[in-house]
BAZA-347249 format. One line per 2 residues: number of its first residue (from 0); their letters; for each residue x, y, z of N, C-alpha, C. Coordinates in pm, whole numbers, plus 50000, padded with zeros to 5 digits. Example, Ala and Ser with C-alpha at 12.3 -4.5 7.8 and 13.67 -1.06 7.14 Angstrom:
! BAZA-347249
0> as> 51319:49431:50780:51230:49550:50780:51320:49670:50780  51285:49775:50708:51367:49894:50714:51290:50003:50787 $
This chain:
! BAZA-347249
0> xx> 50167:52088:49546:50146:52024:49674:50164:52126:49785  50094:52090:49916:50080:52172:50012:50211:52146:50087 $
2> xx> 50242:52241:50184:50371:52212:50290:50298:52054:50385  50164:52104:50381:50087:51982:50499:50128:51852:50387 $
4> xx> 50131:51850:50267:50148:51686:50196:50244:51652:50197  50360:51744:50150:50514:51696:50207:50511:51700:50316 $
6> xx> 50444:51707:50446:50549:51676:50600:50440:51524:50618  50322:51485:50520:50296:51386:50562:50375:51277:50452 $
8> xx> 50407:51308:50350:50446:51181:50247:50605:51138:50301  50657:51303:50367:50782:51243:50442:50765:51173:50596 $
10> xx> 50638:51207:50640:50663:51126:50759:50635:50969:50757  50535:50948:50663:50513:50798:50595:50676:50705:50504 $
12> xx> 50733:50784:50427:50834:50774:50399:50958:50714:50521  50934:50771:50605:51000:50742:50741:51012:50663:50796 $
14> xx> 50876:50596:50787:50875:50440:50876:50770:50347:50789  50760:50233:50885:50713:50113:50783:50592:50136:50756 $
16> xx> 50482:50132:50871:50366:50162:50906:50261:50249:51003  50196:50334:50920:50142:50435:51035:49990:50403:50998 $
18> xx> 49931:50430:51124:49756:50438:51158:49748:50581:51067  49603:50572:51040:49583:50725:51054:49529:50793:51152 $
20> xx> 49552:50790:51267:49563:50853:51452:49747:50889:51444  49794:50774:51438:49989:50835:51436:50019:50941:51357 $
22> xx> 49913:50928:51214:49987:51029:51137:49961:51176:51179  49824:51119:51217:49740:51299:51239:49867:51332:51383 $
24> xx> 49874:51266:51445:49904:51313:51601:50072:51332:51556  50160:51283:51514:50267:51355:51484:50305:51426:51358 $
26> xx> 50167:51460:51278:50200:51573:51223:50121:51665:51243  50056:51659:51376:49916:51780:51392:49853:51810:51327 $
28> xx> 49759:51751:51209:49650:51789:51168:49542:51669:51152  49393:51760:51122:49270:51669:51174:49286:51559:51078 $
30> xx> 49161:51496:51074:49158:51383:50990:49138:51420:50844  49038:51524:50848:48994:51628:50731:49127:51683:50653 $
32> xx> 49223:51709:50692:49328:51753:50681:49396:51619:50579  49383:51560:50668:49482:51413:50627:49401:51360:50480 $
34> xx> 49274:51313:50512:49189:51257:50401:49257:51396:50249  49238:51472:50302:49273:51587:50157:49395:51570:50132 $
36> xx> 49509:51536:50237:49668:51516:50179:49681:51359:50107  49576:51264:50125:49618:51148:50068:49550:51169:49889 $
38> xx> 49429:51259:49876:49363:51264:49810:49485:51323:49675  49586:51463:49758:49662:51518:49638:49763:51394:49695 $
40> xx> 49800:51368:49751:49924:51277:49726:49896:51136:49676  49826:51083:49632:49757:50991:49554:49763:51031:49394 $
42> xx> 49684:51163:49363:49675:51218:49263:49789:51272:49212  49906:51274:49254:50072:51300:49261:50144:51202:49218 $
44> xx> 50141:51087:49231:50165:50970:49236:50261:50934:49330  50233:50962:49449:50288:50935:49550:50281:50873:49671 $
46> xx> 50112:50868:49669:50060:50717:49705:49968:50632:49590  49941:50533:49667:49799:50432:49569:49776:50341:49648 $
48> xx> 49660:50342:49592:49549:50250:49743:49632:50075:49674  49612:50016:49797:49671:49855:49839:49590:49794:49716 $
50> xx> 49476:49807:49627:49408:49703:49559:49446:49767:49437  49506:49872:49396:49601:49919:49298:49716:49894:49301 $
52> xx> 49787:49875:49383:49930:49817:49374:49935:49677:49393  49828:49595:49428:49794:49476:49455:49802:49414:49237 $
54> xx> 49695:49492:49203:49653:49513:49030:49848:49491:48953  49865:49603:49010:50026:49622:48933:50114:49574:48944 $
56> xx> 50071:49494:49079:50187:49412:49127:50215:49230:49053  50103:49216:49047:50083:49092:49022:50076:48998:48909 $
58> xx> 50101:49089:48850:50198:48972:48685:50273:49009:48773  50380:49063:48829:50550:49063:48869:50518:48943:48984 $
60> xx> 50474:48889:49016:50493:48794:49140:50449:48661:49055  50398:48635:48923:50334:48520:48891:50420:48488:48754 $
62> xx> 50466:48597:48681:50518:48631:48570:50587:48450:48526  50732:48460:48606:50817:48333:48609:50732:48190:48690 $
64> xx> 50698:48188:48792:50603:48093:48827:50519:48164:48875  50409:48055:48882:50299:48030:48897:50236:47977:49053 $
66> xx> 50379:47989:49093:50378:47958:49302:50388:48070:49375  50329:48083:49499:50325:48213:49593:50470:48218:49627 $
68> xx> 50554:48105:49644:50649:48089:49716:50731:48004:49727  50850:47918:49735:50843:47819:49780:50814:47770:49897 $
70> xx> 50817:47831:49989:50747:47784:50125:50587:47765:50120  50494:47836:50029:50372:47831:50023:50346:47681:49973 $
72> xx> 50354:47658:49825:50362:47536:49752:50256:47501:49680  50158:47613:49713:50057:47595:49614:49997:47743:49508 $
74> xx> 49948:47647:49449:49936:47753:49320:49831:47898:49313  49852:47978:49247:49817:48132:49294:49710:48166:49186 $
76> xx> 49667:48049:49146:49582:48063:48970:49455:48122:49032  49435:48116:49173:49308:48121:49223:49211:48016:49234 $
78> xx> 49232:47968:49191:49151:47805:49178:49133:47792:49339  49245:47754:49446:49243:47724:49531:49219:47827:49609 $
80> xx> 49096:47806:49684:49038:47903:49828:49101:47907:49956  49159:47766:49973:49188:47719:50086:49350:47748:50144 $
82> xx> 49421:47796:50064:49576:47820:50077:49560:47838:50148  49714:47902:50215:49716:48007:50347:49839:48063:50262 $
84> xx> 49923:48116:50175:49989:48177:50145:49959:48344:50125  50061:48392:50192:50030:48516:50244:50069:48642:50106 $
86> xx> 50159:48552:50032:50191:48600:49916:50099:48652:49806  49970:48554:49820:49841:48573:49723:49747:48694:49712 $
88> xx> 49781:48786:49661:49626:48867:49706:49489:48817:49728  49462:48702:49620:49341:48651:49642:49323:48580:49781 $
90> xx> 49361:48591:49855:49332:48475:49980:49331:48553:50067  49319:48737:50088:49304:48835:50176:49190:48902:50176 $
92> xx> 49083:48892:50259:48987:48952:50184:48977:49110:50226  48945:49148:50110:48946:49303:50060:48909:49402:50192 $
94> xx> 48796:49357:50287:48784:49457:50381:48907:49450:50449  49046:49363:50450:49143:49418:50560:49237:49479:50486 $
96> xx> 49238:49516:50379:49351:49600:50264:49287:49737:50256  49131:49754:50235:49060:49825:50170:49103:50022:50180 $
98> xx> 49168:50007:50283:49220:50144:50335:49313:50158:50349  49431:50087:50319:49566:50076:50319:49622:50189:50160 $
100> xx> 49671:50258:50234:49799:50348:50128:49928:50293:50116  50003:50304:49986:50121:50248:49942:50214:50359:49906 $
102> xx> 50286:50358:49975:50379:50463:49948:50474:50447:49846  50436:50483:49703:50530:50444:49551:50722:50488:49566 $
104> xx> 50721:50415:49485:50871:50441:49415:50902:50637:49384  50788:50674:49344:50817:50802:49323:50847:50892:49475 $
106> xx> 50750:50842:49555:50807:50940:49697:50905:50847:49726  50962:50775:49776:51094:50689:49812:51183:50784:49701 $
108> xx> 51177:50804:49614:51289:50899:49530:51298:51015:49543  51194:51073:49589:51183:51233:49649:51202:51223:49786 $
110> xx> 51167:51154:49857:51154:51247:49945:51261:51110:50054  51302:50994:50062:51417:50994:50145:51513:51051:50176 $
């Protein structure tokens, strides 16, 4: 990994949520720059796109029940279109995840 992928996986590490304009602008580099640090830090396993951790996540949220929640109250089988449980992946549609990075368990262990 480059010095540019560690000062970005630690500056993501840092806080909850960054644009990619915040990241470039407080770690000074272009977008070109950035697109290539998610590319090795992806391939690192140190990020993964939102519809991959969405994939891995989800026997762990359905495993024991079969409810988003108890506040939700309805069922996550997919059957139902109409929920509003925010818990569901299926009820988000994909263009507002589609570019979202997840910052894994492996950088949270390196690099906090």
């Amino acid at each position: 990994m480059r010095d540019i992928d560690i000062k970005v996986i630690k500056f993501l590490v840092s806080g909850k949520a960054y644009s990619d304009t915040a990241i470039m602008k407080n770690t000074g580099i272009t977008y070109d720059e950035l697109k290539t640090s998610y590319e090795i830090l992806t391939e690192n396993g140190y990020l993964e796109n939102y519809t991959d951790y969405l994939l891995r996540t989800k026997n762990s949220f359905n495993t024991k029940n079969t409810e988003c929640s108890s506040s939700c109250g309805k069922n996550c089988s997919g059957n139902d279109e109409k929920h509003s449980c925010s818990s569901c992946s299926n009820n988000i549609p994909e263009e507002d995840y589609k570019n979202i990075k997840v910052v894994t368990e492996k950088a949270l262990k390196e690099f906090e």
